[in-house]
Structures are given as C-alpha cells and as structure tokens.
C-alpha positions as CSV (number, residue, x, y, z in Angstrom):
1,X,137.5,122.2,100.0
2,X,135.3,125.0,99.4
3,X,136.4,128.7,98.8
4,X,133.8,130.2,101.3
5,X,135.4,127.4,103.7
6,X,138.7,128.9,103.3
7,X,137.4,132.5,104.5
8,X,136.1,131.4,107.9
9,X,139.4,129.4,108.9
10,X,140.6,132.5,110.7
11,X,137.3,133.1,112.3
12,X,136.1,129.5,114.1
13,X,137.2,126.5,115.2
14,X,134.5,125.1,114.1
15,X,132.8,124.2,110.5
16,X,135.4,124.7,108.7
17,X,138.1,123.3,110.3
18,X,135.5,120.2,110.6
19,X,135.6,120.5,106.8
20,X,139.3,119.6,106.6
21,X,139.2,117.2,109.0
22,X,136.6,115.3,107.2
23,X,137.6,116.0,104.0
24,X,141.8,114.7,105.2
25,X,142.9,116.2,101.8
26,X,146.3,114.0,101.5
27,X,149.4,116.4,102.3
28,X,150.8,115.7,98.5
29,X,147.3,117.6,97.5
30,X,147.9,120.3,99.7
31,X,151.3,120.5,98.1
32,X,150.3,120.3,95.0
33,X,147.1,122.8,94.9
34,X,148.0,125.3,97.5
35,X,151.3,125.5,99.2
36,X,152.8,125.2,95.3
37,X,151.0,127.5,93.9
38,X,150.4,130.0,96.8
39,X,154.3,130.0,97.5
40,X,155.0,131.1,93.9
41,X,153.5,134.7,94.5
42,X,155.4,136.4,96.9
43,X,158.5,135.6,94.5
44,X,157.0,136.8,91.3
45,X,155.5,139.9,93.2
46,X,158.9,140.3,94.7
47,X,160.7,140.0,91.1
48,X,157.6,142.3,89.6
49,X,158.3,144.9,91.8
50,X,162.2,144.9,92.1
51,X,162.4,145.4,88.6
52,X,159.6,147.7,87.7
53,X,159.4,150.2,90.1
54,X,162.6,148.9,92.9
55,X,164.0,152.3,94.0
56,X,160.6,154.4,93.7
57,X,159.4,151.4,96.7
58,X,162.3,151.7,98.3
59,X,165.7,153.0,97.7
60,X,167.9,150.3,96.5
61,X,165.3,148.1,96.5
62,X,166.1,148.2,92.1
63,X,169.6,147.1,92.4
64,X,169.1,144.0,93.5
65,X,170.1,140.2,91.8
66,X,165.8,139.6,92.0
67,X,166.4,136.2,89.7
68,X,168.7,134.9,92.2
69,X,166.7,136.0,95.5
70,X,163.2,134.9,94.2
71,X,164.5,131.1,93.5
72,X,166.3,131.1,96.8
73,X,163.2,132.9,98.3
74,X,160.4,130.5,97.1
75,X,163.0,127.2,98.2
76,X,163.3,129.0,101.9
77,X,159.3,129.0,101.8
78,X,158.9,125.1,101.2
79,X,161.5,124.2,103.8
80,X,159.4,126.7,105.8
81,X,156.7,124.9,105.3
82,X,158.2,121.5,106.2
83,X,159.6,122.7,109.3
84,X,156.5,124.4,110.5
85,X,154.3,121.0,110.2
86,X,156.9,119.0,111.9
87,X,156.8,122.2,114.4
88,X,153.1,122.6,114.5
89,X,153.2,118.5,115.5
90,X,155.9,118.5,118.1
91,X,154.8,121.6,120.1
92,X,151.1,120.4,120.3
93,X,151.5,117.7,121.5
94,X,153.8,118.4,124.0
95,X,151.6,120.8,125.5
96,X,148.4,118.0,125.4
97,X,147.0,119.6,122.0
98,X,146.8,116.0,120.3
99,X,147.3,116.9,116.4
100,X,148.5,114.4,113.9
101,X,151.2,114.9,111.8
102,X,148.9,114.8,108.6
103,X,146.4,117.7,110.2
104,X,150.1,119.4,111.4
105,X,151.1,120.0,107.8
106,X,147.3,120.4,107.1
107,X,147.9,123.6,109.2
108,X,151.4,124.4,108.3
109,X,149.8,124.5,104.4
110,X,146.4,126.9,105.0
111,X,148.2,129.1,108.0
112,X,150.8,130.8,105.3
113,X,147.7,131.5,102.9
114,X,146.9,135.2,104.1
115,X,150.8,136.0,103.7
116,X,151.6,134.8,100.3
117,X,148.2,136.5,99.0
118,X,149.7,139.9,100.9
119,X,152.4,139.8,98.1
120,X,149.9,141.5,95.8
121,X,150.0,144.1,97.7
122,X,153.7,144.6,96.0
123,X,151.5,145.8,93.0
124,X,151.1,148.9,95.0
125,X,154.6,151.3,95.1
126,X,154.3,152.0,98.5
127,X,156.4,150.6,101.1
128,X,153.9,151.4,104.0
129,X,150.7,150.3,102.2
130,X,152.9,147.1,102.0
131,X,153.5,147.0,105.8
132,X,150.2,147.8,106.5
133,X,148.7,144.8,104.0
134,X,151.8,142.3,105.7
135,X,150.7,142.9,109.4
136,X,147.2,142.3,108.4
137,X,148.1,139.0,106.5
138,X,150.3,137.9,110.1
139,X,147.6,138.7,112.0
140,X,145.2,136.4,109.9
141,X,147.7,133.6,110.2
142,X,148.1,133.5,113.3
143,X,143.8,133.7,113.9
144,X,144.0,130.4,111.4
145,X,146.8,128.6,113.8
146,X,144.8,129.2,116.8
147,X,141.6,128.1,115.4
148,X,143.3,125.0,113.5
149,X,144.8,124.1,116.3
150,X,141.3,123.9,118.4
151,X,139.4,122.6,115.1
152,X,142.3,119.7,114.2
153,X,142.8,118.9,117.8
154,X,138.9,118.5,118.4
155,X,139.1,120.2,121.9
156,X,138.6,124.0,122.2
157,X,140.5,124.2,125.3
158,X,141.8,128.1,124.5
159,X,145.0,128.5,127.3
160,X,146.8,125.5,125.2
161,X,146.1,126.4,121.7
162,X,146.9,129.9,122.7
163,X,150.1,128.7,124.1
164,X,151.1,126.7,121.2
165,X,150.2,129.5,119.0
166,X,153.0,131.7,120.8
167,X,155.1,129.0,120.3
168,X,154.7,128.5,116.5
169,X,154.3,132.1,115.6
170,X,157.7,133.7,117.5
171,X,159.2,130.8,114.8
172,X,157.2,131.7,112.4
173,X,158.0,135.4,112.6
174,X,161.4,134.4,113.1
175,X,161.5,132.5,109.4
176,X,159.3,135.4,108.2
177,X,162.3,137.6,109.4
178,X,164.7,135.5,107.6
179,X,163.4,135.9,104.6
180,X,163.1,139.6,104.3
181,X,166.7,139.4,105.7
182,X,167.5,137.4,102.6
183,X,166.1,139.9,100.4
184,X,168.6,142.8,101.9
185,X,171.8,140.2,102.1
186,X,171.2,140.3,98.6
C-alpha cells in the first residue's frame, strides 16, 4: 500500500480504501508491518518520557515502574486490536454495513495509526501540547473508521457508518481510557 494512500484514508471513502480492498493485504501482513511496529511507539515514547523528563511533564509522572507498564501497555494494545476487528465485524453487520472479517481487522489495523504516531508527541515536555496532539490523532481515527467503513463495505450509505462509528469509537475511547488508566494504577 502506498504512503500517499495512507494520508487520504481519513479523508474519502473512496480511492484509497479501494486500494485496500483490492490490494486484501492478508491480516498476518498487517500484523506484521503495521499494527507491530506502529504499536511499539507509544510504549517506547511512554518509557522515553517517564524516565527522562517524568515529573517536569507531569508531577509523578517520574516515579513510575515504566519497564513494567510499557510491556503491559504494548500487550493491552494487541488485544485491543483483536477485540476491535471482531467489534468492527459484529457491529456492522448488525446494523446492514456488510464488512468481512478480513476488511474488519483491515480497519481495526489502519484506524489506531494516527494515535500510536501521536506518541511522538511525548518528545515534547508538555502535558497540554500532548493533549492537544492526542485529540487530534482520535479525531483522525475516527474520520478513517467512518470512511473504512463506507470504503470496505462498498456502500456509502452515511446514517449507518455513522452509526457504527458511534458504536466502535465509545469502545474505543473506552480502551483508550484504560490504558491511560493503566499508566496511573501504576
């Protein structure tokens, strides 16, 4: 799949979601050279900035066991990611969205992309900048689940995907939440 591809899957239902569903990259591929990689950056970013600079981001943000809440961090996000496919394929089509369970994990790998590249935002000590950079990266995921879900599901019928969008981003957000959570717990 092409780079410039990649950019316009917030924008349009169109091309380049045409792209992946013509291309079908296999769901071990998407594993293996996205979701893999991708996933491994908010750790690190978290570890980078817990140790370098913890209490100047945030106080007590230093003192925390980062080794420990970085591995369990980066597990949470791949069992996020298998939950959200088998999500994304349950809740369209019960609501008449027909989407495989191949394009469902399709989706549940290139939605999370905006949020793990937010983490290098954590090269920046400031907690709002952070925020700021976080909301924007949500608000681009959820753009790429709407248009997926019209693009994958080859019907652009708008009151459906934006229903199943609701649907899969108040879980999403809800994981999202969970995580952070994790990160205070410990």
């Amino acid at each position: 799949m092409k780079t410039t591809a990649i950019f316009q899957l917030p924008f349009s239902s169109g091309s380049a979601w045409d792209e992946v569903h013509r291309r079908h990259p296999s769901i071990l591929s998407l594993v293996t050279f996205i979701v893999l990689p991708l996933a491994l950056i908010p750790p690190v970013m978290l570890y980078y900035a817990g140790t370098h600079y913890g209490d100047a981001f945030l106080p007590g943000f230093g003192e925390k066991s980062w080794r420990f809440i970085t591995t369990i961090f980066f597990l949470a996000e791949l069992l996020t990611f298998a939950a959200m496919g088998w999500m994304i394929h349950e809740v369209a089509n019960s609501r008449n969205l027909p989407v495989s369970a191949t394009d469902a994990y399709r989706l549940a790998a290139l939605a999370p992309i905006p949020l793990w590249l937010s983490a290098f935002g954590l090269l920046i000590p400031s907690f709002g900048v952070n925020v700021v950079i976080s909301l924007a990266a949500l608000g681009l995921s959820i753009s790429i689940v709407y248009h997926g879900l019209q693009g994958l599901a080859q019907r652009h019928e708008e009151v459906e995907a934006m229903s199943v969008t609701h649907t899969i981003m108040g879980a999403s957000v809800m994981a999202w939440v969970l995580l952070l959570a994790l990160i205070w717990a410990f």
